[in-house]
Structure formats: structure tokens, C-alpha cells
Residue frames as a rotation matrix with the C-alpha (Angstrom) as fourth column:
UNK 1
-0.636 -0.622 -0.457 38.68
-0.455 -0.176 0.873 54.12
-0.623 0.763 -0.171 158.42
UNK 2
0.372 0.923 -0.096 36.56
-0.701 0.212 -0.680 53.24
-0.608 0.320 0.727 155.17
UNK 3
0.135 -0.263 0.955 37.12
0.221 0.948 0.230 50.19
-0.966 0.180 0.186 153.80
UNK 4
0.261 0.211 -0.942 37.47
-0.707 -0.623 -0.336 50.75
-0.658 0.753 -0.014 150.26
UNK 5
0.688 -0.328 0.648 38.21
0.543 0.825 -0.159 47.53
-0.482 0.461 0.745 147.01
UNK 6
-0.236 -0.971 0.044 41.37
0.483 -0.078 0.872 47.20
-0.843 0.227 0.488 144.90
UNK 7
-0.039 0.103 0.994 39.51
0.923 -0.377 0.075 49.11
0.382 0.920 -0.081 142.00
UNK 8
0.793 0.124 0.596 38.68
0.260 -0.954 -0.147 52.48
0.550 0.272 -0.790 143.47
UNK 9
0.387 -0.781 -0.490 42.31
0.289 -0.402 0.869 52.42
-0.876 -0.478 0.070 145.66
UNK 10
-0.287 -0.636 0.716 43.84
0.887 0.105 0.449 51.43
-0.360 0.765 0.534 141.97
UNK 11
0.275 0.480 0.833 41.83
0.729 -0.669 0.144 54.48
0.626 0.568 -0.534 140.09
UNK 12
0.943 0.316 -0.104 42.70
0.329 -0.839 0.434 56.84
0.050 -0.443 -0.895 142.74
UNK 13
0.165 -0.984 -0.070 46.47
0.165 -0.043 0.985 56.25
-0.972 -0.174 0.156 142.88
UNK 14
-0.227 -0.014 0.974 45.84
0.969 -0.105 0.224 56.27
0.099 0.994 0.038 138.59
UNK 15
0.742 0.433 0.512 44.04
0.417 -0.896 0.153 59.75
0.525 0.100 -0.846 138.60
UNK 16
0.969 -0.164 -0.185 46.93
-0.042 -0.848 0.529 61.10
-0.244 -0.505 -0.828 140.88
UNK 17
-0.340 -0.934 0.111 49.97
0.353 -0.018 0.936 60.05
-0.872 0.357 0.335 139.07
UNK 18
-0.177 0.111 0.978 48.30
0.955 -0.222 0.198 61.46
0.239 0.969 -0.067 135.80
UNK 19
0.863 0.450 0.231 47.43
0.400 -0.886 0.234 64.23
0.310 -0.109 -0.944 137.50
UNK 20
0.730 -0.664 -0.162 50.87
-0.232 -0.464 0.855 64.78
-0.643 -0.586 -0.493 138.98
UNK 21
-0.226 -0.597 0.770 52.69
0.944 0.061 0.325 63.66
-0.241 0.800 0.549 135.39
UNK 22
0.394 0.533 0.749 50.57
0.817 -0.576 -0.019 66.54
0.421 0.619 -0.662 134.10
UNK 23
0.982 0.173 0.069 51.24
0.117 -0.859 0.498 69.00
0.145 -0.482 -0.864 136.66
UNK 24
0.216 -0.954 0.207 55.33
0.274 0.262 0.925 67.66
-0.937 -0.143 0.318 136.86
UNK 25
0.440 0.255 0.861 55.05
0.887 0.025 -0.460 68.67
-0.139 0.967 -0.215 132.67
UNK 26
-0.999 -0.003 0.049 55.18
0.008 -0.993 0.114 72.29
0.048 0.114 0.992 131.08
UNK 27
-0.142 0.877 0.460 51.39
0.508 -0.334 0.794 72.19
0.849 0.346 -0.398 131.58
UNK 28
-0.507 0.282 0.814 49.81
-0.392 -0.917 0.074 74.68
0.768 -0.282 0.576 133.79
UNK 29
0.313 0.895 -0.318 47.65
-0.236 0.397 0.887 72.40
0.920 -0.202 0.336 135.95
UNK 30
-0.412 -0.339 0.845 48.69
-0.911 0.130 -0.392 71.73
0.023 -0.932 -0.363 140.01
UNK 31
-0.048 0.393 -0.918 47.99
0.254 0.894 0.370 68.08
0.966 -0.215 -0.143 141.71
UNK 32
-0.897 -0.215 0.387 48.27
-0.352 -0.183 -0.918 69.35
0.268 -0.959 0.088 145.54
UNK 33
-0.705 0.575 0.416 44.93
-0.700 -0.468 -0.539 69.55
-0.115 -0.671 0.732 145.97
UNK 34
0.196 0.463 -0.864 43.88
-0.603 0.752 0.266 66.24
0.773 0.469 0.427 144.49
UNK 35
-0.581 -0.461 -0.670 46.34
0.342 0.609 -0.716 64.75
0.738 -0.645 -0.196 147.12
UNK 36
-0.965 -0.018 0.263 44.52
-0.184 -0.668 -0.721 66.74
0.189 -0.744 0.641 149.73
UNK 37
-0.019 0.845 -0.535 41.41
-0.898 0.221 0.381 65.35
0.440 0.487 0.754 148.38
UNK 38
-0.161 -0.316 -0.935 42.44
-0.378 0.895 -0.237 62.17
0.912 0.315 -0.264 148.52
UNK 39
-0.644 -0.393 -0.656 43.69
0.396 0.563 -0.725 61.77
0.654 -0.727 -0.207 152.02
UNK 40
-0.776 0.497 0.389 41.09
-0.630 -0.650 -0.425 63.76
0.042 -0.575 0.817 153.14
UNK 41
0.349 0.856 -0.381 38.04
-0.899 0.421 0.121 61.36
0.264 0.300 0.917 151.63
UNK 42
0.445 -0.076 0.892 40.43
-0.590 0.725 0.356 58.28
-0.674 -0.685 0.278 153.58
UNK 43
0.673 -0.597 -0.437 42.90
-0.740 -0.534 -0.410 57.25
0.011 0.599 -0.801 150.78
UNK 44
0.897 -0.294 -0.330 45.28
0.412 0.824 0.389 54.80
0.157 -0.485 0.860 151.15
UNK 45
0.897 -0.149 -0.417 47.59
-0.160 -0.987 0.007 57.54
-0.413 0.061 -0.909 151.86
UNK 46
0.148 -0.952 0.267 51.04
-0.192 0.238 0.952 55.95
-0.970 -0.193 -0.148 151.35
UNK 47
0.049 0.071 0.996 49.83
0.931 0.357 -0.072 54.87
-0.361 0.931 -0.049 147.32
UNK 48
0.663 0.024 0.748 48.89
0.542 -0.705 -0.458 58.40
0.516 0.709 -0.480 146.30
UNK 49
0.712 -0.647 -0.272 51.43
-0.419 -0.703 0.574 60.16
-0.563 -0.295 -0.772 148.09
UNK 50
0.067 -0.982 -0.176 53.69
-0.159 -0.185 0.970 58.03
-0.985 -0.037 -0.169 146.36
UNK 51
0.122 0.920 0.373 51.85
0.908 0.049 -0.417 58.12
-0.402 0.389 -0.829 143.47
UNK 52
0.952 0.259 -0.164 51.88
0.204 -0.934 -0.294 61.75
-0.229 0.246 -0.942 143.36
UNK 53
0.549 -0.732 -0.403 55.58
-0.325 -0.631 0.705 61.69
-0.770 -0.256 -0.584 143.66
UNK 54
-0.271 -0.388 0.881 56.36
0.589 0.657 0.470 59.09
-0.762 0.646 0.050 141.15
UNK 55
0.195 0.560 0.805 54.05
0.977 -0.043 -0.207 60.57
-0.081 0.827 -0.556 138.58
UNK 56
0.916 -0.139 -0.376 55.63
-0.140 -0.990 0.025 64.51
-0.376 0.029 -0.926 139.30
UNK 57
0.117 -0.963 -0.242 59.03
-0.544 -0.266 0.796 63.29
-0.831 0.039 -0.555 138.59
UNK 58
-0.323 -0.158 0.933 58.32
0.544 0.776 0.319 61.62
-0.774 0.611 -0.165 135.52
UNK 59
0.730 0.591 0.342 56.54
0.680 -0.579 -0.450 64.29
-0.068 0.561 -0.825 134.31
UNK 60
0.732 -0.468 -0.495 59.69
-0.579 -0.810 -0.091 66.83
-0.359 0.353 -0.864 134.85
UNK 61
-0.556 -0.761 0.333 61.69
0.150 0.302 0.941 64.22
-0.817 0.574 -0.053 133.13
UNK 62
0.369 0.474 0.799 59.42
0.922 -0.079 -0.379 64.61
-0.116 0.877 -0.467 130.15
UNK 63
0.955 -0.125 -0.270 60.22
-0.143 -0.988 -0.049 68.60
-0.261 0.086 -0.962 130.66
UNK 64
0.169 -0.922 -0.350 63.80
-0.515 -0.385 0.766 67.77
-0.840 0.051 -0.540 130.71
UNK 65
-0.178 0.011 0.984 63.75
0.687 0.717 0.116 65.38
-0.704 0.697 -0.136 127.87
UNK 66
0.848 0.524 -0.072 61.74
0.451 -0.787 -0.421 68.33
-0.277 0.325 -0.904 126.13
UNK 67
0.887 -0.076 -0.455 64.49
0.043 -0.969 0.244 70.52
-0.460 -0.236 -0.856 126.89
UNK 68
-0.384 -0.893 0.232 67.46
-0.251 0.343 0.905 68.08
-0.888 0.290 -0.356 125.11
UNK 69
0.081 0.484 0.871 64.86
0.915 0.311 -0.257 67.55
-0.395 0.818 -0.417 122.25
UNK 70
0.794 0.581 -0.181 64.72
0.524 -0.804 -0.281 71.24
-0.309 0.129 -0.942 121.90
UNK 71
0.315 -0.949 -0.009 68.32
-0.503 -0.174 0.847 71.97
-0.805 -0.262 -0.532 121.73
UNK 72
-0.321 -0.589 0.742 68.96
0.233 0.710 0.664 69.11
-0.918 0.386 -0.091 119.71
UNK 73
0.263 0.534 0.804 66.41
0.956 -0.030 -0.293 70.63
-0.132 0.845 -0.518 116.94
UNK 74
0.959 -0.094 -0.267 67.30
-0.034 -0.974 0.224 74.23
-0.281 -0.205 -0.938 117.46
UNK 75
-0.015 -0.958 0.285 71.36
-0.026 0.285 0.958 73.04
-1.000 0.007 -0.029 116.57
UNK 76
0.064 -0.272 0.960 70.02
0.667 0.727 0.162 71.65
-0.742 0.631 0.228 113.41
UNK 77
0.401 0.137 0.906 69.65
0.851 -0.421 -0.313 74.74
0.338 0.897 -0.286 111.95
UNK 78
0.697 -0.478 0.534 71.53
-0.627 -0.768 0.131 77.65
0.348 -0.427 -0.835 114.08
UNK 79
-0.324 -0.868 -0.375 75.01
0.336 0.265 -0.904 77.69
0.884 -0.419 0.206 115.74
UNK 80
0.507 0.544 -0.668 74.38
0.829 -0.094 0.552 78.43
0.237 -0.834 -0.499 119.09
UNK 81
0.668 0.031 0.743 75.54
0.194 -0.972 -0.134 81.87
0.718 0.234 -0.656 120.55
UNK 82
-0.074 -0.877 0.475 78.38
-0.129 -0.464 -0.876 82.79
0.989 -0.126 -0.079 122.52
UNK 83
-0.634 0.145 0.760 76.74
-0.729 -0.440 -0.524 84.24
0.258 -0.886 0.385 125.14
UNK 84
0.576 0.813 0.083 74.54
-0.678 0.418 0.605 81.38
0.457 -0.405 0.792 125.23
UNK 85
0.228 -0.702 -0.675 77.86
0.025 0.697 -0.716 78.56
0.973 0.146 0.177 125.56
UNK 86
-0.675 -0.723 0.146 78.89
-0.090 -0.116 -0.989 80.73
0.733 -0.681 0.013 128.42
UNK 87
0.100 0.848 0.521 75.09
-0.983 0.003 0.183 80.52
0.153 -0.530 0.834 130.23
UNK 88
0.329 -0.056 -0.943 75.76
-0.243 0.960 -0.141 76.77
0.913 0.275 0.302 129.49
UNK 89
-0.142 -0.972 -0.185 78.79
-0.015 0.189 -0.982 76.83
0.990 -0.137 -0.042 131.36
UNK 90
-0.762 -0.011 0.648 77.53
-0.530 -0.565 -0.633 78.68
0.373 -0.825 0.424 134.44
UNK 91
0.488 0.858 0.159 74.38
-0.857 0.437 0.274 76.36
0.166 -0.270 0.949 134.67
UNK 92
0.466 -0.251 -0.849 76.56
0.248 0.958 -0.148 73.03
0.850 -0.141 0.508 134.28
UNK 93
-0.602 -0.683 0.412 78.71
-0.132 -0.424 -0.896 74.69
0.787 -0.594 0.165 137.16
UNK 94
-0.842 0.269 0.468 76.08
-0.451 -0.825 -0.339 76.19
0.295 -0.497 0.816 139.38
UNK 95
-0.549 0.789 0.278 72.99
-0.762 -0.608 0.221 75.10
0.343 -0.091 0.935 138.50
UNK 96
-0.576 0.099 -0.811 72.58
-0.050 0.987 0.156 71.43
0.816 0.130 -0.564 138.89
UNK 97
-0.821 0.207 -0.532 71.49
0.568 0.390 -0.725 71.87
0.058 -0.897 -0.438 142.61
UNK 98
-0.821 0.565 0.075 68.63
-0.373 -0.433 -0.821 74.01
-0.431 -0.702 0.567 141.89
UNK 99
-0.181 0.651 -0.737 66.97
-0.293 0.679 0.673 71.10
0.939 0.338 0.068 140.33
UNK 100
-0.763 0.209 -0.612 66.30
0.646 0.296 -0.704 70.36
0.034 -0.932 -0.361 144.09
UNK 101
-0.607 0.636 -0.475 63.79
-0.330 -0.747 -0.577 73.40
-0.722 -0.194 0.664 143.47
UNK 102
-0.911 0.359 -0.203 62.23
-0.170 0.122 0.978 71.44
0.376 0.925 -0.050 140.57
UNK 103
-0.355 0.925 -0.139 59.21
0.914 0.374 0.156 71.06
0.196 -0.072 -0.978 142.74
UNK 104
-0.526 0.336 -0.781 58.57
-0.106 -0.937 -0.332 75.42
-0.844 -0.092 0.529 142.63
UNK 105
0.410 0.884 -0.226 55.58
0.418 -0.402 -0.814 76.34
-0.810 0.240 -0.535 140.87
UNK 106
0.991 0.115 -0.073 56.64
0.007 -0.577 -0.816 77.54
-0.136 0.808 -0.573 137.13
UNK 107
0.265 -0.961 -0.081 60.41
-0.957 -0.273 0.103 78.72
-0.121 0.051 -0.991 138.33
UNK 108
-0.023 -0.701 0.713 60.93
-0.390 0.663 0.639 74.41
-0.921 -0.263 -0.288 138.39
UNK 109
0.688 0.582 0.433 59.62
0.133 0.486 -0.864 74.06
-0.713 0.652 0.257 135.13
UNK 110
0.852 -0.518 -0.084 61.83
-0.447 -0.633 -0.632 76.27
0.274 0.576 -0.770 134.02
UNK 111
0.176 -0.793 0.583 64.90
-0.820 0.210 0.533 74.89
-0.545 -0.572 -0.614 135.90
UNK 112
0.322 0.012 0.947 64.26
0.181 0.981 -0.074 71.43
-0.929 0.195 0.314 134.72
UNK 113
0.869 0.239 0.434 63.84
0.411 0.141 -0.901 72.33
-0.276 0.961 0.024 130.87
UNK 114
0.857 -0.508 0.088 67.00
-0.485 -0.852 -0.200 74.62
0.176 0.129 -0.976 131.07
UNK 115
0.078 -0.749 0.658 68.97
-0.467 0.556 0.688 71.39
-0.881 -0.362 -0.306 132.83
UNK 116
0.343 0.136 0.929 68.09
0.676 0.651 -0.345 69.36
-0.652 0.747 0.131 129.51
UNK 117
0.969 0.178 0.171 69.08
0.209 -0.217 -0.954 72.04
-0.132 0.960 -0.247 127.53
UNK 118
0.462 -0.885 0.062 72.25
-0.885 -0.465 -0.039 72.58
0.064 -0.037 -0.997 129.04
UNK 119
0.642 -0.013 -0.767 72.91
-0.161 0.975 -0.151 68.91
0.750 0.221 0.624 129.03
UNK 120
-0.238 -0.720 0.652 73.69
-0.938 0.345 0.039 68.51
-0.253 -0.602 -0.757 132.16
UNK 121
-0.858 -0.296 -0.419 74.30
-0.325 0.946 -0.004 64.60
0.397 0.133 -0.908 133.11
UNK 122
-0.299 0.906 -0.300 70.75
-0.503 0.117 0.856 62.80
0.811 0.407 0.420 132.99
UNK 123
-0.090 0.102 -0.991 71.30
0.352 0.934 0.065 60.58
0.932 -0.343 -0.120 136.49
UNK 124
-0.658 0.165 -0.734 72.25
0.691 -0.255 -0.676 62.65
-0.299 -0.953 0.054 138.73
UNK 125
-0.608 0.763 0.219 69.72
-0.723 -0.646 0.245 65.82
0.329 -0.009 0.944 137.20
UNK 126
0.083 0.971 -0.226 66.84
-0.234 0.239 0.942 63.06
0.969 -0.025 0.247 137.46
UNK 127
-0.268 -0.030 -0.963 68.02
0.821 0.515 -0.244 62.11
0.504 -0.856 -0.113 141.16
UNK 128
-0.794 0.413 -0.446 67.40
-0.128 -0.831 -0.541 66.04
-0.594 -0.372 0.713 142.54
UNK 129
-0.755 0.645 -0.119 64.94
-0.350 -0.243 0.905 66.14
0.554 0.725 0.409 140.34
UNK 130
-0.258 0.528 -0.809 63.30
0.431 0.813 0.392 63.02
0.864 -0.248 -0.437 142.05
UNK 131
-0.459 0.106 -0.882 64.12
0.887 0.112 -0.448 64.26
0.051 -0.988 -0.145 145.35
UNK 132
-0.956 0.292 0.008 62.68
-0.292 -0.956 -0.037 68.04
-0.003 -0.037 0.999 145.09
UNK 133
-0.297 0.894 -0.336 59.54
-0.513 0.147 0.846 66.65
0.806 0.423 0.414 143.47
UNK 134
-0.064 0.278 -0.958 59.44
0.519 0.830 0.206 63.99
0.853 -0.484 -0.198 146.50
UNK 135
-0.879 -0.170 -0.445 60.18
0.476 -0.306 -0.825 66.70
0.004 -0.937 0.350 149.52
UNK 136
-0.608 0.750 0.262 57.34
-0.703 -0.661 0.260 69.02
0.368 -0.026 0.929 148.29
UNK 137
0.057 0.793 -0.607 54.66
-0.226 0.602 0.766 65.63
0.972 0.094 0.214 148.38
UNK 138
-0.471 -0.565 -0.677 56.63
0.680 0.256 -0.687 64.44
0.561 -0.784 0.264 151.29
UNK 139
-0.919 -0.338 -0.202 55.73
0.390 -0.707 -0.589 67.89
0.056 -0.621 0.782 153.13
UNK 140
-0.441 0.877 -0.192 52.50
-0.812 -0.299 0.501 68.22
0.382 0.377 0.844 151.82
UNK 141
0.255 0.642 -0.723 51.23
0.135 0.717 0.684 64.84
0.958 -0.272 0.096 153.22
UNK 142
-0.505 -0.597 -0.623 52.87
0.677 0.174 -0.715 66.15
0.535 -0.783 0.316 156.65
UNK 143
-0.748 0.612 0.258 51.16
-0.642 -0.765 -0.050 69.10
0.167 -0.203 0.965 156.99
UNK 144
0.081 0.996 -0.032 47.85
-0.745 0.081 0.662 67.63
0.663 -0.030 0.748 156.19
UNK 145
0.098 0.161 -0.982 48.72
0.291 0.939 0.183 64.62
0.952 -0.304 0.045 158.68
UNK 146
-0.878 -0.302 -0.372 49.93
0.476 -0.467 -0.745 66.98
0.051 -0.831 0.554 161.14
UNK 147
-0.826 0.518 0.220 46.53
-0.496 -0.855 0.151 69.00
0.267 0.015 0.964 160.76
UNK 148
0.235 0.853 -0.467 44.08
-0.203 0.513 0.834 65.80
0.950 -0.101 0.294 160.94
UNK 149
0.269 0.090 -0.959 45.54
0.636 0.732 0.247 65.08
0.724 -0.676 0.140 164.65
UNK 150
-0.743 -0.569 0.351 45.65
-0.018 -0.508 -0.861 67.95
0.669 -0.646 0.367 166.30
């Protein structure tokens, strides 16, 4: 194992929670393969893995935050639509649990921003939220740990 000082652990575990705020966002940008990086080049794996997970679920709170900011400005000047009340309805019902999918590619971005707009309740959305975003990292440092010892 390489030895490594408390600046470049700190800077790596920094560069993958920005990179996984960013990538937890509405931006376009992925962090997998940074983590893969990482633990490949000897890491302290446990920091940026959790790291990666902290800094993805903060980022899709920002999305869902977005998504109750958006709403809330969109009100000030429109009534909202029928058919939209009754989508509302069926998401506060339904949809809460597929914030457990907030850690899909695009479809969680969407999920998330759609939970904020439907206001669901902010504790328990950010707890799936957390955990989705944590199983993907979670699974993703398994794999690659399961691949370095075979």
C-alpha cells in the first residue's frame, strides 16, 4: 500500500465529493469513474467512497430543492393545472419510493426534481434519496474490490 500525507488524501476525498455534488446535480457529468480512479491509484478507499456518497446526495438535494424553488416561482404567476394536481397526487402516493432510484443515470434526476416539485415531505425524500445514492457507491466500490482480489 502507498503511503500517501493528509493533503493529497484531503484533495482527493475534495475532488470526489465535488465531483459527485456535480454529478448528484442536473448537470450532465458522472463521478464513477473518478472513484474507480481513486481506489485504483491506492486511495484511502473508505474517505472517497464516502465522499462520493455524501457529495451525490447533497447534490440531488440541490435538484430537489431546485424542484420546490421551481414550483414555488412557476405558482407566482400561473394556477397550476388540473391534470397536473392529479400527477401530484399519484406521485405523493406512489412515487416516494422511486427516490430509491435517485442514483439512475438522468431517470434520478428527474425523479428527485419531480419529488420537490410535488412536495413530497423533505426527511423522509432526502433519506431514499441518501440511501439510493449510497447503494449505487456502495456497489460500485464492491465490484471494484471484488475485481482487485480475484
Amino acid at each position: 500500500m502507498v503511503e500517501r500525507d493528509f493533503f493529497e488524501v484531503m484533495t482527493e476525498a475534495s475532488l470526489m465529493f465535488l465531483l459527485a455534488f456535480a454529478a448528484g446535480s442536473i448537470l450532465p457529468v458522472g463521478s464513477e469513474w473518478y472513484l474507480v480512479l481513486l481506489l485504483e491509484q491506492g486511495a484511502v478507499a473508505w474517505l472517497v467512497t464516502t465522499a462520493a456518497i455524501i457529495g451525490n446526495t447533497f447534490g440531488g438535494w440541490l435538484t430537489f430543492a431546485l424542484g420546490v424553488g421551481g414550483r414555488k416561482l412557476y405558482e407566482r404567476s400561473h394556477e397550476l393545472p388540473r391534470r397536473f394536481q392529479v400527477a401530484e397526487s399519484l406521485f405523493a402516493r406512489y412515487g416516494r419510493w422511486s427516490l430509491l432510484f435517485s442514483w439512475v443515470p438522468l431517470l434520478g434526476d428527474i425523479l428527485v426534481g419531480l419529488a420537490g416539485v410535488a412536495k413530497l415531505p423533505w426527511k423522509s425524500s432526502f433519506v431514499l434519496i441518501f440511501i439510493g445514492k449510497a447503494l449505487r457507491y456502495l456497489l460500485i466500490y464492491s465490484v471494484w474490490a471484488g475485481l482487485t482480489h480475484l
